[in-house]
N, C-alpha and C positions, 0 to 999 in steps of 0.2 A: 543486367537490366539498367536501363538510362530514364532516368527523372529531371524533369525541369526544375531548375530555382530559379526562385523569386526572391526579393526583398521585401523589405515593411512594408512598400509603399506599394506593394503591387506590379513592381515592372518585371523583366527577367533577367535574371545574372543568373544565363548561360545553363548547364546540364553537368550533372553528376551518375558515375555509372555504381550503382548498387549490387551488394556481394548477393547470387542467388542464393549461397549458401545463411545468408544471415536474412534474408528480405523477401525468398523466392521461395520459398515452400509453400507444394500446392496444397497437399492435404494437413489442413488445421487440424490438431489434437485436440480437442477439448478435455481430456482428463487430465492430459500432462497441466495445461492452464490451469484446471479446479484446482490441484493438489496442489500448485505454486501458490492461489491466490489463498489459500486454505492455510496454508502454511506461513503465509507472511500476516495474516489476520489472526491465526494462532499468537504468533511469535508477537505481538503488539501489544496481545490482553496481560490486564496490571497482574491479575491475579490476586486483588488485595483482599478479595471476598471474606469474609470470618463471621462465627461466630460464638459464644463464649458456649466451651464447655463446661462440664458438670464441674470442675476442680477449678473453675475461674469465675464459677456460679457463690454470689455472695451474700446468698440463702443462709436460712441458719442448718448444720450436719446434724441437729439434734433428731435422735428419733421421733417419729412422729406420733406413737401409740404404742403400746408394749405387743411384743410378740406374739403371743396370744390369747385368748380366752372375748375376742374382741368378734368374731363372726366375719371379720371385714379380710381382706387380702392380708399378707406381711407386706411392711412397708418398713424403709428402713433412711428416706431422706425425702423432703421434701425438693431437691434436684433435680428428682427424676423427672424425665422429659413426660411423662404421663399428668404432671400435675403442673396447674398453673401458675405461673413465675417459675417453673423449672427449665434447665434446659434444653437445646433442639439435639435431638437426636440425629447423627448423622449428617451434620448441616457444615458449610463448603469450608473449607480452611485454606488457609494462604499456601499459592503453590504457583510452580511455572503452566502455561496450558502448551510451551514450547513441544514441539516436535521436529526429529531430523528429517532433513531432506535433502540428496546426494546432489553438490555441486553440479555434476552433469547432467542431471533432469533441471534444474532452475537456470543453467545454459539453455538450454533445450527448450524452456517454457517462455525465454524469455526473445527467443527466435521464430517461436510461434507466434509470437503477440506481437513482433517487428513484420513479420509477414501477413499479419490477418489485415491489418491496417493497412498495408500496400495492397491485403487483393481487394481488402472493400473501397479502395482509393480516398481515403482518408488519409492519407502520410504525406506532409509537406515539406520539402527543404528549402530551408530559408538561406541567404548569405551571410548574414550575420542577425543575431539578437541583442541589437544597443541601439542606446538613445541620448540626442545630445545632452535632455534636461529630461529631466523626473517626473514628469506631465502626465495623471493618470490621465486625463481629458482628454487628451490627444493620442495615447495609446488605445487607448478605449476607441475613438475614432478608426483607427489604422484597423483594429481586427474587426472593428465592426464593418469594414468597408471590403475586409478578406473573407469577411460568412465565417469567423473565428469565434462561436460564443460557446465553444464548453471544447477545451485545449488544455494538452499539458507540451507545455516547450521545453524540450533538451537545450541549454543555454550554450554549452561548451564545456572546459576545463572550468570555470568560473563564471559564475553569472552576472552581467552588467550592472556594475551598482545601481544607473540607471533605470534600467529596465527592471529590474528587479524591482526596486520601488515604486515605479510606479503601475505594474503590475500586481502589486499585493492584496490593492483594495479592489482589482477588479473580480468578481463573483467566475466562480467557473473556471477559471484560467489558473494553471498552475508553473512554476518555473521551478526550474531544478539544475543541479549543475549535472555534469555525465553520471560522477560516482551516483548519482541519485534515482537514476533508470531503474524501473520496478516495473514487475509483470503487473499489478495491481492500477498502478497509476496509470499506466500506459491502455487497460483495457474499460477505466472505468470512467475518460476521456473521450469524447467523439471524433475528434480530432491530433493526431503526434505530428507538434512540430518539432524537424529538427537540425540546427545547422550543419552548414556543411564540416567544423569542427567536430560536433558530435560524430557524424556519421564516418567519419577516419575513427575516430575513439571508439566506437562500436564495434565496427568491424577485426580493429585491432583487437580487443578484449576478447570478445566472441570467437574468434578464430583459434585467440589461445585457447582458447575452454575445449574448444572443440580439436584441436594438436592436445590435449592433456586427457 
């Protein structure tokens, strides 16, 4: 598959041939997708949630009424989650919400989401992602002038210190270096931009996954 690049500025540098195997798959998964994006939104949450249990409760343990001859329930601490100032029963405690998911499905998920982008023609390859000076104003200009207003750019091996800064403040637009490619980012984007650096780095990655 052959794609045009462009530069920042809108011209063309020339055509790039795209792996089918990484770019060309016709039928999109959408399960394979949920479960990645499912999975890297699992993997993210703090899990710091808590709340004090009955032995961290600093109530007083005194019995509350003697055993019996009282008419009333036995009660034996004012703790218990039944009474007011006592504690939650049941309530979330610090934990991972992490769950596994097999390298070669989040390959797989993440070939899906480099292809759904090429069928709906949203994927742009750029020539390079840099800028002489750190000028939001004028990068802001350049993608507003490319119909670029909600982008995540693959930068390369490293992202331009330029570009990258001035890129930070704009709303919408995200930059990442290679290692940074996620099914997530990449689907909750209207647009993937990506240089022609990344797209060797892709394919090379991807292919292993897919030879492994």
């Amino acid at each position: 598959m052959k794609l045009d690049v462009i530069n920042l500025d809108g011209g063309s540098a020339g055509s790039i041939e795209l792996s089918d195997a990484v770019f060309g798959i016709d039928e999109i998964r959408g399960d394979i997708l949920a479960r990645c994006v499912n999975w890297q939104l699992a993997k993210r949450r703090a899990g710091t949630h808590k709340v004090q249990t009955r032995n961290e409760n600093s109530r007083t343990g005194k019995k509350m009424y003697k055993q019996k001859g009282t008419g009333g329930a036995r009660h034996g601490s004012r703790r218990a989650p039944q009474f007011i100032g006592g504690s939650r029963a049941f309530g979330p405690v610090v934990r991972s919400h992490a769950f596994d998911l097999p390298k070669k499905v989040r390959a797989l998920a993440l070939r899906h989401a480099l292809s759904s982008k090429v069928k709906a023609g949203t994927l742009v390859v750029v020539d390079a992602a840099a800028l002489e000076t750190p000028k939001t104003a004028g990068l802001r200009a350049q993608l507003a002038k490319l119909g670029w207003k909600n982008a995540l750019v693959i930068a390369g091996p490293e992202v331009d210190t330029n570009f990258g800064l001035a890129a930070r403040n704009i709303p919408l637009i995200d930059v990442l270096p290679n290692a940074g490619l996620n099914v997530y980012d990449v689907l909750r984007r209207d647009t993937l931009v990506l240089t022609r650096a990344a797209v060797e780095a892709i394919e090379a990655r991807l292919s292993e996954k897919e030879a492994a």
